[in-house]
TORKEVO-205757 format. One record per residue (C-alpha): residue number from 1; residue in three letters; x, y, z. Coordinates in Angstrom, 2 decimals, decimal comma. Example, Ala and Ser with C-alpha at 12.3 -4.5 7.8 and 13.67 -1.06 7.14 Angstrom:
<r i="1" aa="Ala" px="12,30" py="-4,50" pz="7,80"/>
<r i="2" aa="Ser" px="13,67" py="-1,06" pz="7,14"/>
This chain:
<r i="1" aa="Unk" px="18,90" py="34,24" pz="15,33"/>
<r i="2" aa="Unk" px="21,55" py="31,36" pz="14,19"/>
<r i="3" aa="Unk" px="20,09" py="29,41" pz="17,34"/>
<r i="4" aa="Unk" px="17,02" py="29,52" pz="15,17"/>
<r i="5" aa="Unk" px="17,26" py="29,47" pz="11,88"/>
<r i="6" aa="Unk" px="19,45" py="26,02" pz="12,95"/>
<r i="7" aa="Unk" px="16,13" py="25,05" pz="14,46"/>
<r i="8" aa="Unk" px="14,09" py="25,22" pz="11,34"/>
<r i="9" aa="Unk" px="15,53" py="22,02" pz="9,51"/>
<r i="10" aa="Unk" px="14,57" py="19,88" pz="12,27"/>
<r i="11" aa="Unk" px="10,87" py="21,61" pz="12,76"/>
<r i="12" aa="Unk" px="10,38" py="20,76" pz="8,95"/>
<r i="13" aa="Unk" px="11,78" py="17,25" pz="9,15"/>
<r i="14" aa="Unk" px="9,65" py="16,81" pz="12,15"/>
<r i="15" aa="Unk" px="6,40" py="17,81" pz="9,99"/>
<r i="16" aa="Unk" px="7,16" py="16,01" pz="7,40"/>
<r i="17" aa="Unk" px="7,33" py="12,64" pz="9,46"/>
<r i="18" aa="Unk" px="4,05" py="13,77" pz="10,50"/>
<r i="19" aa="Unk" px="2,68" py="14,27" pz="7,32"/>
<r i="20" aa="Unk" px="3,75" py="10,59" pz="6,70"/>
<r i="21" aa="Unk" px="1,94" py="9,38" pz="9,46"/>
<r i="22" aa="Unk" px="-1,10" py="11,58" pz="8,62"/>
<r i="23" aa="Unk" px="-1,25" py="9,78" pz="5,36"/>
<r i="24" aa="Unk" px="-1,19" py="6,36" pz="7,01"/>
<r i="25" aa="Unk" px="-4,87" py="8,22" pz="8,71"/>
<r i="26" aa="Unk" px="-4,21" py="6,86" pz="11,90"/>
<r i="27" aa="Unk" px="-7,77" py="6,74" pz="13,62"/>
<r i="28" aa="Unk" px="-9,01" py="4,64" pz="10,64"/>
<r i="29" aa="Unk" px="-5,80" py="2,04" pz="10,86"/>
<r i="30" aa="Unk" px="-6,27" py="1,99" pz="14,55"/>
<r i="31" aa="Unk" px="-9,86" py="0,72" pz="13,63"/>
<r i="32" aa="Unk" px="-9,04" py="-1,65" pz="11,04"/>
<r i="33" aa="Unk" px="-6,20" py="-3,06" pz="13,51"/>
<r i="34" aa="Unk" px="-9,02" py="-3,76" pz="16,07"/>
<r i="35" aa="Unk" px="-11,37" py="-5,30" pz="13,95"/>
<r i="36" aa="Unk" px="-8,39" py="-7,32" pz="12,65"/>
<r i="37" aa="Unk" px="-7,50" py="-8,30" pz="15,88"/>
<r i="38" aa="Unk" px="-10,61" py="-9,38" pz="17,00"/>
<r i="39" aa="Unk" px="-11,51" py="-12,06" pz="14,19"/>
<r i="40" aa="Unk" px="-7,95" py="-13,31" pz="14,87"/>
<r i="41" aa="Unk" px="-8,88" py="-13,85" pz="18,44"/>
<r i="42" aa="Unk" px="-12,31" py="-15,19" pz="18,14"/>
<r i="43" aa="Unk" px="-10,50" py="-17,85" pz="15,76"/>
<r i="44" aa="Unk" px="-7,33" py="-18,69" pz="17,03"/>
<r i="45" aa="Unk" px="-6,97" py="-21,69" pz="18,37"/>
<r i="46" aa="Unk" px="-5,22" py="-22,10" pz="22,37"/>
<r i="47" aa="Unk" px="-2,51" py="-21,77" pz="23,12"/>
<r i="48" aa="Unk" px="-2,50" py="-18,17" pz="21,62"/>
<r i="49" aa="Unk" px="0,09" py="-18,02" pz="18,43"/>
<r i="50" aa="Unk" px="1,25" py="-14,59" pz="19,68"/>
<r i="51" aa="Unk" px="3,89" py="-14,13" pz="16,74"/>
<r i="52" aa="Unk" px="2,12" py="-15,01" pz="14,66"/>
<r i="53" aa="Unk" px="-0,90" py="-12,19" pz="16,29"/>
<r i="54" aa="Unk" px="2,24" py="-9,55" pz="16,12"/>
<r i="55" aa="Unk" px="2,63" py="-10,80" pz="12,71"/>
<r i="56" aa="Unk" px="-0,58" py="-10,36" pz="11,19"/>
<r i="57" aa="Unk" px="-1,43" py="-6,91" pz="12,94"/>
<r i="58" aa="Unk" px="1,69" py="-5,33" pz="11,47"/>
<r i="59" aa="Unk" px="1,19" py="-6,45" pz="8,11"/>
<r i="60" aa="Unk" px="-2,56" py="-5,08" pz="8,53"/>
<r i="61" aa="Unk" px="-1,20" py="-1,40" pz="9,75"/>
<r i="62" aa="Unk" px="0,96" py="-1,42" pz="6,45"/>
<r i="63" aa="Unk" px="-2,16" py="-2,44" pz="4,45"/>
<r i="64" aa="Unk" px="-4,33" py="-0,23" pz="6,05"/>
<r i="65" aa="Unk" px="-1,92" py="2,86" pz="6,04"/>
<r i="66" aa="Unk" px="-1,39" py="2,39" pz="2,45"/>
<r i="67" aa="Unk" px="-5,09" py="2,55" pz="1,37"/>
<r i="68" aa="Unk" px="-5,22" py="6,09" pz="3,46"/>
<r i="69" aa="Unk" px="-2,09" py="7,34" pz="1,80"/>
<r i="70" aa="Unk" px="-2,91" py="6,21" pz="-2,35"/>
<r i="71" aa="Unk" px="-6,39" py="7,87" pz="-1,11"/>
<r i="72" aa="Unk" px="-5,52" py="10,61" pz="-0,16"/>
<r i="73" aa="Unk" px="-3,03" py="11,00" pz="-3,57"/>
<r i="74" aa="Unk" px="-5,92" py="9,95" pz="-5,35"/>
<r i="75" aa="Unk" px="-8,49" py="12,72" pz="-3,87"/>
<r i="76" aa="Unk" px="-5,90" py="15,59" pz="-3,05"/>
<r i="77" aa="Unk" px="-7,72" py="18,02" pz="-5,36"/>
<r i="78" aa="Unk" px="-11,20" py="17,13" pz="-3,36"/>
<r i="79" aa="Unk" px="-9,49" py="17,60" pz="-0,30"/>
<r i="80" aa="Unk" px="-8,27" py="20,70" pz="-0,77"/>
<r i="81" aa="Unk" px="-11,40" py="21,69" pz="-1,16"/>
<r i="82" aa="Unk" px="-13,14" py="20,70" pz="1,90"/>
<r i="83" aa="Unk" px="-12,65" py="22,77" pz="5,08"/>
<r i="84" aa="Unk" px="-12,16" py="19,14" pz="6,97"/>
<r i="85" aa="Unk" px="-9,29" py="17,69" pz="4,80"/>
<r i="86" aa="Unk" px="-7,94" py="20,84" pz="3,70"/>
<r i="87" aa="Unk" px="-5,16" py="20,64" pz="6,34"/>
<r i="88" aa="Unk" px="-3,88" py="17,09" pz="5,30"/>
<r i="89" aa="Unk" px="-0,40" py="16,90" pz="4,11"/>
<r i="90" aa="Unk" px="-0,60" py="17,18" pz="0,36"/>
<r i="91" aa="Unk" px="-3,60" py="20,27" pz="0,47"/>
<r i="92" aa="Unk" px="-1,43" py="22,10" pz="2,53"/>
<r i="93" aa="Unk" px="1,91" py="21,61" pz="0,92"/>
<r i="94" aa="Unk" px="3,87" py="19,36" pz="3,57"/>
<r i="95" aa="Unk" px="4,07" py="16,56" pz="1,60"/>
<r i="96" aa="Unk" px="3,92" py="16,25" pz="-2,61"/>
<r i="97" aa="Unk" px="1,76" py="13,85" pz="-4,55"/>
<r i="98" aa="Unk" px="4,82" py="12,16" pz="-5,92"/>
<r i="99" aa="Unk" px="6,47" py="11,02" pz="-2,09"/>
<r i="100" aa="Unk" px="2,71" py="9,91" pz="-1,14"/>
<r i="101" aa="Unk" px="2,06" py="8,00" pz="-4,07"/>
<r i="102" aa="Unk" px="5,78" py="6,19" pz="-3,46"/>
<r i="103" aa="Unk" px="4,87" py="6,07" pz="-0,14"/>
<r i="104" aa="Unk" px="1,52" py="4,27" pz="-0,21"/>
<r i="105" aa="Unk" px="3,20" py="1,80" pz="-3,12"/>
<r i="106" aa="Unk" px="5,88" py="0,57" pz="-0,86"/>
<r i="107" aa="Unk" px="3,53" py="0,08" pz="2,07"/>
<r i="108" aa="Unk" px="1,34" py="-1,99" pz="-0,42"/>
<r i="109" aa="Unk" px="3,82" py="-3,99" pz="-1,09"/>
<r i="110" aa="Unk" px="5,15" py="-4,10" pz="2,20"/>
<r i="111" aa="Unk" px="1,50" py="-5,36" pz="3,84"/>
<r i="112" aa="Unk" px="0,82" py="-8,09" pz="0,68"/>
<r i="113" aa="Unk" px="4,25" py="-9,05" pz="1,12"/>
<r i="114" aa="Unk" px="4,65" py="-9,84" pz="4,63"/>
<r i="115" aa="Unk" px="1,10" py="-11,08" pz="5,25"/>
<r i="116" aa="Unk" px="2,01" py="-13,70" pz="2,27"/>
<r i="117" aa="Unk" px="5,08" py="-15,04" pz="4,46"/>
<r i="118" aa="Unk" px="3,98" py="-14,69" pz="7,18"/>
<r i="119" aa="Unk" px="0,06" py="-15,18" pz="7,67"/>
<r i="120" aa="Unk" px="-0,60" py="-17,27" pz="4,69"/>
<r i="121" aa="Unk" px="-1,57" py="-16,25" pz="0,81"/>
<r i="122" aa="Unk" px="-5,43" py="-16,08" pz="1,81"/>
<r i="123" aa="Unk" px="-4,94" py="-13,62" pz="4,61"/>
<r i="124" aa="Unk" px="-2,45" py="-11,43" pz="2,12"/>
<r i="125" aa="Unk" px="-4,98" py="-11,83" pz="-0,66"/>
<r i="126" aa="Unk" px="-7,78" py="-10,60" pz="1,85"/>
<r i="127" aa="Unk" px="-5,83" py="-7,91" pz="2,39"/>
<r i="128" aa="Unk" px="-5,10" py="-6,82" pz="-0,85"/>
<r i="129" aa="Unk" px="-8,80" py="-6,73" pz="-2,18"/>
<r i="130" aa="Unk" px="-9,23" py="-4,17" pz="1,04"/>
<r i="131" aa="Unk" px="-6,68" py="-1,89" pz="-0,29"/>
<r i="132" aa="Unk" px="-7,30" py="-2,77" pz="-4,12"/>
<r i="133" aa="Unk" px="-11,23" py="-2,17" pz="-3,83"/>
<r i="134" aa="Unk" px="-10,91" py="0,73" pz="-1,83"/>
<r i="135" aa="Unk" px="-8,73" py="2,53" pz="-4,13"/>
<r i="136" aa="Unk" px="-10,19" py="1,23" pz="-7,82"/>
<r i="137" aa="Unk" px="-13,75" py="1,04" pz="-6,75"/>
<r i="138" aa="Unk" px="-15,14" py="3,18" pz="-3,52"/>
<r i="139" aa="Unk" px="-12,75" py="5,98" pz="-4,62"/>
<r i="140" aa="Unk" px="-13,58" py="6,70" pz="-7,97"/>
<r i="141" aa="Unk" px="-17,29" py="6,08" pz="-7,34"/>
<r i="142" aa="Unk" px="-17,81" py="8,37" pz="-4,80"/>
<r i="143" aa="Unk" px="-17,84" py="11,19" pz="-7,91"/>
<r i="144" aa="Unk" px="-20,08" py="8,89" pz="-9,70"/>
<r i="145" aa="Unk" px="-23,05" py="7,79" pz="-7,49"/>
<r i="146" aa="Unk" px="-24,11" py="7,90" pz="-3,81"/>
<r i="147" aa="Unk" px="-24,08" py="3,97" pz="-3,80"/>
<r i="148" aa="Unk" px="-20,45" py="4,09" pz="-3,44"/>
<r i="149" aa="Unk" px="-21,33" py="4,02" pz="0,03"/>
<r i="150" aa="Unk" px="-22,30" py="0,68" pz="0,31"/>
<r i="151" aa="Unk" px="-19,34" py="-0,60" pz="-2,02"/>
<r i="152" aa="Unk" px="-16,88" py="1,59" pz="0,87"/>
<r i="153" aa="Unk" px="-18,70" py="-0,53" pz="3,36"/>
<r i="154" aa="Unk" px="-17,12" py="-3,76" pz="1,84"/>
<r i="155" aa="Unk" px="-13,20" py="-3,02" pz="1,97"/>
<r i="156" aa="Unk" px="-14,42" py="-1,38" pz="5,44"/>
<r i="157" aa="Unk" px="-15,65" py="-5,02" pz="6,57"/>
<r i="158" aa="Unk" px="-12,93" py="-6,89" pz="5,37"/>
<r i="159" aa="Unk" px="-10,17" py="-6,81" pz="8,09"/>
<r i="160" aa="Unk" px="-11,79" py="-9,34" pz="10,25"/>
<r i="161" aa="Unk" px="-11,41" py="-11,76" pz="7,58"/>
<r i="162" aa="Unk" px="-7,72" py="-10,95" pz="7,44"/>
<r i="163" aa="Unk" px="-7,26" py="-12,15" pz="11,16"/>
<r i="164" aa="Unk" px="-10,02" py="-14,90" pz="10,04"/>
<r i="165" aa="Unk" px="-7,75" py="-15,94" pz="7,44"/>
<r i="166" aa="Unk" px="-4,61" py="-15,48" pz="9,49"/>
<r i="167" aa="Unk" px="-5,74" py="-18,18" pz="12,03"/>
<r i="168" aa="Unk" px="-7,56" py="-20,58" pz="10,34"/>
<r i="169" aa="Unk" px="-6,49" py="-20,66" pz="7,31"/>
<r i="170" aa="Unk" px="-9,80" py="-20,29" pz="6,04"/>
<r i="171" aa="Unk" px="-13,13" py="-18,48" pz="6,06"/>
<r i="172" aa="Unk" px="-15,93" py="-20,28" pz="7,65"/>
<r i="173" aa="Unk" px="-20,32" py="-18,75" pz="8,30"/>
<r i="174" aa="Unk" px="-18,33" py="-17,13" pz="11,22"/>
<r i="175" aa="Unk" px="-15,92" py="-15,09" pz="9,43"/>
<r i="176" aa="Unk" px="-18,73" py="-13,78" pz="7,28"/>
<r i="177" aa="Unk" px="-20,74" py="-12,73" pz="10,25"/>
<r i="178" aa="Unk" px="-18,12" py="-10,60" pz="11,90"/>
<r i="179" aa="Unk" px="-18,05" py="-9,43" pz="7,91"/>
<r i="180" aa="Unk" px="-21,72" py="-8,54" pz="8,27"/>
<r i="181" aa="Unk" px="-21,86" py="-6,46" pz="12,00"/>
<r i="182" aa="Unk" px="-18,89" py="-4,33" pz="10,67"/>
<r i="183" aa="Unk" px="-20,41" py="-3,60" pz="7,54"/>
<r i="184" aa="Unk" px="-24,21" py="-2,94" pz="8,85"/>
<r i="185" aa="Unk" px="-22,10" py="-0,55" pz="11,49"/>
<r i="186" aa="Unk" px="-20,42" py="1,62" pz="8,71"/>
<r i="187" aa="Unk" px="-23,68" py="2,48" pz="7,52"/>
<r i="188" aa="Unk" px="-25,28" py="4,41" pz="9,32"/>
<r i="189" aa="Unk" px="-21,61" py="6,12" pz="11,27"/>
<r i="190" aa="Unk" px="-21,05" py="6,99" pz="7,38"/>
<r i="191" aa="Unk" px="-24,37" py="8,59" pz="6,54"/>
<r i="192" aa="Unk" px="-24,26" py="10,71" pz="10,11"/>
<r i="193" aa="Unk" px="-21,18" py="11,99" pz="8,75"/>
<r i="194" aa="Unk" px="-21,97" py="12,25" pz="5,65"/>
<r i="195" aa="Unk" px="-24,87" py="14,78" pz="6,70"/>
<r i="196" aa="Unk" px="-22,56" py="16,55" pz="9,30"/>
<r i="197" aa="Unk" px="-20,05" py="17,28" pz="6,16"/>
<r i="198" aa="Unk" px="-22,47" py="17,28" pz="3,25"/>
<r i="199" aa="Unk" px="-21,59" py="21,06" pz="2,66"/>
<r i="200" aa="Unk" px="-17,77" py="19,86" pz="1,93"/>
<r i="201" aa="Unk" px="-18,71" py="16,81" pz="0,30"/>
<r i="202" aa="Unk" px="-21,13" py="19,00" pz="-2,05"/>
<r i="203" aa="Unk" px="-17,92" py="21,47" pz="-2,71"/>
<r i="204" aa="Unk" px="-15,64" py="18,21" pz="-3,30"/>
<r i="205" aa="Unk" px="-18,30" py="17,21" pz="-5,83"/>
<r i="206" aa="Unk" px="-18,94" py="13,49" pz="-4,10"/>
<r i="207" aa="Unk" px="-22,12" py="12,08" pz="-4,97"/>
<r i="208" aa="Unk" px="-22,99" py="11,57" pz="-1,56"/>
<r i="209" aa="Unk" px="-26,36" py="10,82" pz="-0,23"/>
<r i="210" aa="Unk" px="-27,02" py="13,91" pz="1,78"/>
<r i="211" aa="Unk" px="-25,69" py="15,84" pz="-0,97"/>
<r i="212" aa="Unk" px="-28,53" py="14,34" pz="-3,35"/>
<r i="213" aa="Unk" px="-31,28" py="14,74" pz="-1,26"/>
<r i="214" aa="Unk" px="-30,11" py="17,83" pz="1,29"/>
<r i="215" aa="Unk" px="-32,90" py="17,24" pz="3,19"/>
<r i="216" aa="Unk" px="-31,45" py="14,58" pz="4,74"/>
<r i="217" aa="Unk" px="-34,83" py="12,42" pz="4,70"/>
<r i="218" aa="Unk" px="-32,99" py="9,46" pz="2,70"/>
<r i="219" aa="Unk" px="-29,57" py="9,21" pz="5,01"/>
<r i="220" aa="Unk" px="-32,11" py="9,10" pz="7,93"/>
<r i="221" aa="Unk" px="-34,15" py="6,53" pz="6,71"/>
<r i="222" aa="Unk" px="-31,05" py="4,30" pz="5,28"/>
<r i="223" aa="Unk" px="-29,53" py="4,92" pz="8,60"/>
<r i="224" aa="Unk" px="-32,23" py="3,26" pz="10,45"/>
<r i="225" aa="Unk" px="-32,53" py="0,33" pz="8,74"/>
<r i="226" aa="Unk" px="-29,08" py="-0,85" pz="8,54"/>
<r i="227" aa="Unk" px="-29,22" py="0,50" pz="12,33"/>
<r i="228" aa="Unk" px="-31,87" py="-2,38" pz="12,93"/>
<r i="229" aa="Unk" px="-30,44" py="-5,30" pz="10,99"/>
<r i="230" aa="Unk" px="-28,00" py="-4,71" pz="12,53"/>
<r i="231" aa="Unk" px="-29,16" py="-5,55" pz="15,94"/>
<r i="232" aa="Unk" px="-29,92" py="-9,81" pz="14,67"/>
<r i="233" aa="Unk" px="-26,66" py="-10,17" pz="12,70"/>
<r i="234" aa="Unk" px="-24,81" py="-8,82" pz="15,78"/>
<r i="235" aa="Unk" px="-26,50" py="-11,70" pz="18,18"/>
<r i="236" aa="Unk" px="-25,72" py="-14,06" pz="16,01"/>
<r i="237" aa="Unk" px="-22,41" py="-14,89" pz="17,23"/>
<r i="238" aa="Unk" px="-23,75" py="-16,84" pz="19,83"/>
<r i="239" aa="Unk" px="-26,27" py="-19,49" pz="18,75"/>
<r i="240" aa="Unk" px="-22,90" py="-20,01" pz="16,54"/>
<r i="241" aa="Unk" px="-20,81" py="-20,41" pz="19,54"/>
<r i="242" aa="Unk" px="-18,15" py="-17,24" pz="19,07"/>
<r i="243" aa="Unk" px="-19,13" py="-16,06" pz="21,85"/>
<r i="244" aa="Unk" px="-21,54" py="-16,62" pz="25,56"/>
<r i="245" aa="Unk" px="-24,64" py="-15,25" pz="27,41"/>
<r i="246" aa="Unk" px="-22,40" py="-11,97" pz="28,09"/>
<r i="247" aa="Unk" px="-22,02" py="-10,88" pz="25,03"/>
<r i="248" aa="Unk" px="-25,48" py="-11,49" pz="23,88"/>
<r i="249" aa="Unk" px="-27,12" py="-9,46" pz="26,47"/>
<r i="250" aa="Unk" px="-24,03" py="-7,10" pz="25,59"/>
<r i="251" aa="Unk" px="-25,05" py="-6,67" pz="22,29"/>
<r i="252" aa="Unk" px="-28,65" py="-6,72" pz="22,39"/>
<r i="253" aa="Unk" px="-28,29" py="-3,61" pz="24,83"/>
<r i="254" aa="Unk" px="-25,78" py="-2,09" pz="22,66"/>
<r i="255" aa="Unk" px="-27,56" py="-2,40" pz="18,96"/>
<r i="256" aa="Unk" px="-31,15" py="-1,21" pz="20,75"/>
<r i="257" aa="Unk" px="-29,28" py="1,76" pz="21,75"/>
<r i="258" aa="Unk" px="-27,45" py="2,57" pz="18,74"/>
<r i="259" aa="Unk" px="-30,94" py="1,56" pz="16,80"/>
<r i="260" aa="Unk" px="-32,68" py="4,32" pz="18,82"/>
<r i="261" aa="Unk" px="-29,65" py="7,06" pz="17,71"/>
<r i="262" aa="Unk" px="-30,73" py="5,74" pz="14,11"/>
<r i="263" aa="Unk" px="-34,40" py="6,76" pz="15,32"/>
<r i="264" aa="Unk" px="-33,21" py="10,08" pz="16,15"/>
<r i="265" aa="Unk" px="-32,00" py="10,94" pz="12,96"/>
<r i="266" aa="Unk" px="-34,84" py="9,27" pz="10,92"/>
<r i="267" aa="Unk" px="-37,17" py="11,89" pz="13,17"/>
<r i="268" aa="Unk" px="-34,88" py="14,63" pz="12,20"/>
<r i="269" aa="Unk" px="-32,72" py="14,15" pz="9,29"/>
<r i="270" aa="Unk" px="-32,15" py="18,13" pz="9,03"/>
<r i="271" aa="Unk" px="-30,16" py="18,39" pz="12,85"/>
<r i="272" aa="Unk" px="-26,96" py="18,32" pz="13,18"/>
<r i="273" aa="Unk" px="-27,33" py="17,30" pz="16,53"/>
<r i="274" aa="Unk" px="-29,47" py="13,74" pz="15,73"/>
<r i="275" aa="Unk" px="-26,38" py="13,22" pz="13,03"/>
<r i="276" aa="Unk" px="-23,78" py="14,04" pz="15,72"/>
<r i="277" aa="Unk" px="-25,63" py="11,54" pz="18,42"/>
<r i="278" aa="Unk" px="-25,49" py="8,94" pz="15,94"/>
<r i="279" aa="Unk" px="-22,07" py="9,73" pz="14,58"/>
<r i="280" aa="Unk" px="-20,97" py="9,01" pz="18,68"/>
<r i="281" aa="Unk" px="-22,80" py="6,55" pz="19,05"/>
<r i="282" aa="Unk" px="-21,00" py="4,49" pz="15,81"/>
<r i="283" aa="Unk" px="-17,56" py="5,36" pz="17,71"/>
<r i="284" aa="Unk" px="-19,16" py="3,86" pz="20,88"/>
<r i="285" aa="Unk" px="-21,10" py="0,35" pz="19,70"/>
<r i="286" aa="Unk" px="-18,06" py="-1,40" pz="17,49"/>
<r i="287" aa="Unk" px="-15,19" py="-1,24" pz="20,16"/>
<r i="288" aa="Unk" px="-17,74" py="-2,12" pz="23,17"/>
<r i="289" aa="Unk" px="-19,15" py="-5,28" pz="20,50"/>
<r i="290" aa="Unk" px="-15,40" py="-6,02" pz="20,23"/>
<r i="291" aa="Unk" px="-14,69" py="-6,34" pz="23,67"/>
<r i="292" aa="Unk" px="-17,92" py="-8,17" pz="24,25"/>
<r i="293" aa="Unk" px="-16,87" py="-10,67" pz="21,33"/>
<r i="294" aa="Unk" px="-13,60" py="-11,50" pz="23,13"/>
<r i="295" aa="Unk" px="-15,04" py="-11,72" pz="26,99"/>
<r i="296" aa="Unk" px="-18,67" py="-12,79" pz="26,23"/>
């Protein structure tokens, strides 16, 4: 018994560093991290600056982390109410809104901070309208209308600029067109998931899309247009010389494909299943157009 009851301190401490790290949502930072990395790459000049890489990729993690964790303050209520989030660390009592709300502050403060001495101001300011429009405008508006959607999009197709910034010093067309594939992407992966959840979403009381029009008709057709502009801005990269003959055939292949998901849920807007196929799809097309951007 003393064995473990002396266990039980530690076993809390341990779940409440993982509630930390929950807040930070991991899968999303990962994601922004990538995307990051990638414009830095595409722009950096050789030899590599590989501090200055390390450098700009931390200070986007902190950025990142701290959007998930003041959202996640901001929408506890929501999430508690939706089957999906209700397990997160302030729903389910791990955490309280007080230490997340400290703890997404400091890792503001931290990203802006160190991304201003290290990467430059413009790269720091980049990164602060992510978190800052992400927070004051996507969040709020998602009780409001279904366009926040597209405004989400925005702070979601900023962290390629960051690493933009971070190695140039500027933003040129090219920046903006890494802006534009990972924007036209979150489209349609949002509306699949937005029809896959719309019964929590409609509990939470977000305004989304699926929840407006439940037969799903609207997502589906959204979905496939965004699914095929998508497929020209995402060859543009190399009439604009980012990038070879590789990656266009690369992404041609790739944004067909992921058009034809967006097909499959136009057809049938009420299945799960054609959400689900385009949902995996989304997770599939922006790492593979990544990895094309930095070997094509």
């Amino acid at each position: 018994m003393s064995v473990a009851l002396g266990a039980l301190p530690s076993v809390a401490g341990r779940a409440r560093v993982a509630g930390f790290v929950q807040l930070t949502k991991p899968r999303i930072t990962v994601l922004v991290v990538l995307t990051t990395l990638v414009g830095f790459l595409v722009a950096a000049p050789r030899p590599l600056p590989v501090l200055l890489l390390l450098q700009v990729l931390v200070g986007t993690a902190l950025a990142a982390g701290a959007s998930g964790a003041l959202n996640q303050w901001a929408e506890r209520r929501a999430d508690a109410e939706m089957r999906r989030t209700a397990r997160r660390p302030l729903p389910s009592g791990t955490l309280t809104p007080r230490e997340a709300l400290v703890f997404g502050l400091l890792l503001t403060a931290a990203g802006t901070v160190y991304l201003a001495l290290t990467a430059g101001p413009l790269a720091s300011a980049v990164a602060a309208l992510t978190v800052f429009s992400y927070l004051l405008l996507y969040t709020p508006l998602k009780r409001v209308t279904s366009l926040a959607t597209i405004v989400g999009a925005v702070p979601g197709a900023l962290p390629p600029l960051i690493g933009w910034a971070a190695a140039r010093g500027r933003l040129g067309v090219e920046a903006w067109v890494l802006f534009g594939i990972v924007f036209l992407w979150q489209m349609p992966h949002f509306l699949a998931l937005a029809q896959l959840y719309r019964a929590d979403y409609a509990r939470a009381g977000f305004r989304m899309l699926t929840v407006e029009d439940a037969s799903g008709a609207s997502a589906g057709r959204q979905a496939l247009l965004y699914a095929l502009a998508l497929v020209p801005v995402s060859l543009l990269p190399t009439p604009l010389g980012m990038a070879g003959g590789v990656y266009f055939a690369g992404a041609l292949v790739l944004g067909i494909g992921f058009l034809l998901s967006g097909v499959g849920m136009a057809l049938d807007p009420s299945s799960p299943a054609a959400a689900r196929r385009l949902f995996h799809a989304s997770l599939l097309y922006l790492p593979a157009v990544c990895v094309l951007l930095l070997v094509g």
